[in-house]
C-alpha positions in Angstrom: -12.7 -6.7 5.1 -9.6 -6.7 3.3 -6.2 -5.3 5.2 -4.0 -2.4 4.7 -2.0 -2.3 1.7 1.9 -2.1 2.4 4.3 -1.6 -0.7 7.6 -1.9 -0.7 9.9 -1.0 -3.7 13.2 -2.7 -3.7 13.8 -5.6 -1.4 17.7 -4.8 -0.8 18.8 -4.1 3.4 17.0 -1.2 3.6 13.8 -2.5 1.9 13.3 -5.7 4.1 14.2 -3.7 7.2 11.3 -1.3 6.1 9.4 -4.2 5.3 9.6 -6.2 8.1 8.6 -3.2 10.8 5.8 -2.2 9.1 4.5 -4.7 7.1 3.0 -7.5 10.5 -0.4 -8.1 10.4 -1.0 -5.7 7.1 -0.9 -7.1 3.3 2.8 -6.8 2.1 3.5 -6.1 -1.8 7.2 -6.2 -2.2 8.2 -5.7 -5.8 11.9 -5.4 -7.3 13.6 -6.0 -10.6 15.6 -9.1 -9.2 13.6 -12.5 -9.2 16.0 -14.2 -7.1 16.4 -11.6 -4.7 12.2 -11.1 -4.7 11.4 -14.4 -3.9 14.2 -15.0 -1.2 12.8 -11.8 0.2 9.4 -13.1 0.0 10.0 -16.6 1.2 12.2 -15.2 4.6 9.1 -13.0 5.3 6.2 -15.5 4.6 8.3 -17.6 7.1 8.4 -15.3 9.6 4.3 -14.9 9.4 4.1 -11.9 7.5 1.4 -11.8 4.5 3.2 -11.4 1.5 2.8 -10.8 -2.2 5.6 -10.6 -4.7 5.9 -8.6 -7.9 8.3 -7.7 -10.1 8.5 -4.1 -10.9 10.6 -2.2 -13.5 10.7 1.2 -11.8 12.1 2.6 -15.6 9.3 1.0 -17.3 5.5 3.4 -17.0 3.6 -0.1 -17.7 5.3 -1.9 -15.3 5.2 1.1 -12.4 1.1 0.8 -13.1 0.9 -2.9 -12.9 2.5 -3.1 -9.6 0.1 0.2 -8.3 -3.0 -1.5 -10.0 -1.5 -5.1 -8.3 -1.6 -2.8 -4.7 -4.9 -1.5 -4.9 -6.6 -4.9 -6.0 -5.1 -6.1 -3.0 -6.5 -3.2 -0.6 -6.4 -0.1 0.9 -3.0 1.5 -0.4 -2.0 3.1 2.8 1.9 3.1 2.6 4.3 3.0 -0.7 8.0 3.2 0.9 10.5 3.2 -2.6 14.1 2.3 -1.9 15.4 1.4 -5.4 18.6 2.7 -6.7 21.6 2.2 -8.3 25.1 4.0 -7.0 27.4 6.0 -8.8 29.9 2.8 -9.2 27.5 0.6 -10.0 25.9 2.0 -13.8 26.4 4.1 -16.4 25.2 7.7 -16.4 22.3 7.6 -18.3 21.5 4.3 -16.3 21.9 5.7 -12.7 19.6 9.3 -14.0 17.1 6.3 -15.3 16.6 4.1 -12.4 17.5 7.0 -9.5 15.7 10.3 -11.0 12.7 9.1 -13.4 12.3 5.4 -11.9 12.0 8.0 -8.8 9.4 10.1 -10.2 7.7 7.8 -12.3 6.7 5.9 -8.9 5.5 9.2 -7.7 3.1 10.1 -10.0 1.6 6.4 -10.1 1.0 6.2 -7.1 0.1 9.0 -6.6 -3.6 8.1 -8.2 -4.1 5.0 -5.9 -2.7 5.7 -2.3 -5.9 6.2 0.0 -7.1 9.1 2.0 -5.0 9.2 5.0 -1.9 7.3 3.4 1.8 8.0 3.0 4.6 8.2 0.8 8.2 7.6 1.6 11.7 7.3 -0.9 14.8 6.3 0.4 17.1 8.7 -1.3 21.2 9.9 -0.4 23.2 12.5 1.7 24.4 13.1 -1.8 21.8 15.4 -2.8 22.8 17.6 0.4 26.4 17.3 -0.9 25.8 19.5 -3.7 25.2 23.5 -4.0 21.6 24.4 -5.0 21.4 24.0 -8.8 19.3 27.0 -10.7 16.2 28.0 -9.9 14.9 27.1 -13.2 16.5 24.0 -13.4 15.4 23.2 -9.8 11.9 23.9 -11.1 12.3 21.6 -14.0 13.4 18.6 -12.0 10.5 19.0 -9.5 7.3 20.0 -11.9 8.2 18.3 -15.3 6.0 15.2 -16.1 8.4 12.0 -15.3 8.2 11.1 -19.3 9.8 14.3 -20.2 11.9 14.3 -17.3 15.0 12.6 -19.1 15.0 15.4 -22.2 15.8 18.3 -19.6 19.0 20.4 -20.6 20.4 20.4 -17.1 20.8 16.2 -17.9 22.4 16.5 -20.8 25.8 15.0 -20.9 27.3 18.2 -20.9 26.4 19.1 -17.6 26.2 15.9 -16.2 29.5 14.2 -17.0 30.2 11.5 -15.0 28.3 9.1 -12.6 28.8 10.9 -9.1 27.3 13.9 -10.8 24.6 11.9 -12.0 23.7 10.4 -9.0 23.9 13.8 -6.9 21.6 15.7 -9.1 19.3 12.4 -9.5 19.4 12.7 -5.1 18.4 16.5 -5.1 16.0 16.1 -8.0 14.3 13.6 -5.5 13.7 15.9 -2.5 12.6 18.7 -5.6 10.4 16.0 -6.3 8.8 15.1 -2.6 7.8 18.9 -2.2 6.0 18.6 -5.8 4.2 15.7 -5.1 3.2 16.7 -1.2 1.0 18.8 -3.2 -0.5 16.5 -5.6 -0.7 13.9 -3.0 -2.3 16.1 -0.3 -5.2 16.4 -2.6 -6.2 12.8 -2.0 -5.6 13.3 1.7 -1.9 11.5 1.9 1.2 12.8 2.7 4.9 11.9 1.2 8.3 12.5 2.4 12.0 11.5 2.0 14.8 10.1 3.9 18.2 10.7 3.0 20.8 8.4 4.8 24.0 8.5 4.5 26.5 4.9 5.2 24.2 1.9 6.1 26.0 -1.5 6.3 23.6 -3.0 2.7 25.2 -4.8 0.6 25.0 -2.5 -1.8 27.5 -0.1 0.7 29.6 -3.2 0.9 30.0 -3.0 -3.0 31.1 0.7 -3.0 33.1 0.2 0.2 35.3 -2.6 -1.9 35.3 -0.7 -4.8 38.0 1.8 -6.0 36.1 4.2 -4.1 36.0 2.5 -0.7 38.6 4.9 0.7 36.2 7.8 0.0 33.8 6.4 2.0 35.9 5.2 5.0 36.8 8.7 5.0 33.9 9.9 5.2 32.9 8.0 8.1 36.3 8.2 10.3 35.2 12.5 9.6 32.0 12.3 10.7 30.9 12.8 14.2 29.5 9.7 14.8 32.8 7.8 13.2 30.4 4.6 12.3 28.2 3.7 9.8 24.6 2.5 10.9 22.5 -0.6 10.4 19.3 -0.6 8.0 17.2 -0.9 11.0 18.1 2.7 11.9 16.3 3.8 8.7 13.7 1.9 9.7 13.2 3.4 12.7 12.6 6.8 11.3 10.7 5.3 8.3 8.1 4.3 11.0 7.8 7.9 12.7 7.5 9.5 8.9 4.7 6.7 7.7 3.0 7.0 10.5 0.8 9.3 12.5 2.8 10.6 14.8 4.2 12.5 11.2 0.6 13.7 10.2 2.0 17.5 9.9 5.2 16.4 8.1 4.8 16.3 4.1 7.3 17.1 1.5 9.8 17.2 3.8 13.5 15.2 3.8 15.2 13.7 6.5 19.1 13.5 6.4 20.6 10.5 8.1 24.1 10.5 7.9 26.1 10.6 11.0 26.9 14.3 10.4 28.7 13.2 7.0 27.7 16.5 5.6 27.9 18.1 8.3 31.5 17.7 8.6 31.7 18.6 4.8 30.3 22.0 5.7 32.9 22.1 8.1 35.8 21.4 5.9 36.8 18.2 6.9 35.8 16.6 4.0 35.9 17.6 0.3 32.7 18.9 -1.5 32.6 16.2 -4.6 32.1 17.7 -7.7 
């Protein structure tokens, strides 16, 4: 009898944290662009006693989504797909960051979508920076949620005109993913699965350590000195709640998004902090 399926999209802090807690005694597929970060990611695990298969996966690329998906499901039961790829706003250009962040996003989505097994669940690790920004239009908030992932890119409302810089970019890519999660709780329900988001706010990856030493980093230390919790918070910590969310103690939660952030936007809606724009 073969094991439970668990894939994990994106092997960076988050991704391993993820990995690790759910991933004992279960089949592990970890898949990310990187070969040299795959494999140390695979080798560190495998060491530790997990079982582990590695695969690399272009989340921009439809053939290489389906190879990863049609990898899973030769493995096993497909019971969890966590995604945790991303780029951030200092990191790529905008076209890049709507590529990897919004269609990478909703490309996985809809994969998936035909292989996860009765009783599985979904999970992206998204951003507090889709809750920094006001709702967009209703028809554009349709657009972003419904539109087939290969037509996604074409939409007017991510046109360089109203998407002019990276921050923007990655906000709207953010939001279009929670847009996305209550769209696919649909979809997904119909096989008897359930998929959700978590949007966390600073958590000490290197990727966070990038931005923090970046010509940004005083944006972000700002942010956490004016946030309730003044610290930022270890990957575990997402882990945590991305146990709860897989699992089935969160059988009546789909389409849904969790904010993790510290009370980062809350003390934007309070003032203390500027709404970016």
């Amino acid at each position: 009898m073969s094991r439970d399926v668990i894939v994990v999209i994106g092997v960076g802090g988050i991704g391993q944290a993820i990995a690790r807690r759910q991933g004992f005694g279960r089949t592990l597929l970890l898949a990310d662009w990187n070969n040299e970060t795959l494999s140390k990611a695979a080798k560190d695990l495998s060491d530790a006693g997990y079982s582990v298969v590695a695969q690399i996966v272009d989340v921009t690329n439809r053939e290489s989504v389906q190879a990863l998906a049609s990898g899973a499901a030769d493995l096993g039961p497909v019971t969890q797909v966590i995604n945790t790829a991303g780029l951030s706003p200092n990191m790529a250009s905008v076209e890049k960051v709507l590529e990897v962040d919004l269609y990478g996003s909703a490309l996985v989505f809809e994969v998936f979508g035909e292989v996860i097994a009765p009783g599985g669940s979904g999970l992206i690790i998204s951003s507090m920076a889709g809750h920094m920004m006001r709702q967009l239009p209703e028809a554009d908030e349709k657009s972003l949620a419904e539109t087939p992932a290969d037509q996604l890119l074409s939409l007017p409302c991510l046109q360089s005109e109203a998407v002019p810089n990276t921050l923007v970019a990655y906000m709207v890519a953010k939001r279009a993913n929670f847009l996305r999660v209550q769209a696919e709780a649909i979809r997904w329900g119909e096989r008897g699965a359930r998929v959700n988001a978590i949007s966390p706010g600073i958590i000490v990856t290197p990727l966070a350590a990038h931005e923090l030493n970046s010509e940004i980093g005083d944006i972000y230390r700002a942010m956490v000195q004016a946030s309730p919790s003044k610290r930022m918070a270890p990957p575990e910590e997402i882990a945590v709640a991305a146990s709860f969310l897989l699992g089935p103690d969160a059988g009546f939660i789909t389409g849904s998004d969790l904010l993790i952030d510290g009370g980062v936007i809350a003390a934007m809606r309070a003032g203390k902090l500027p709404t970016p724009g």
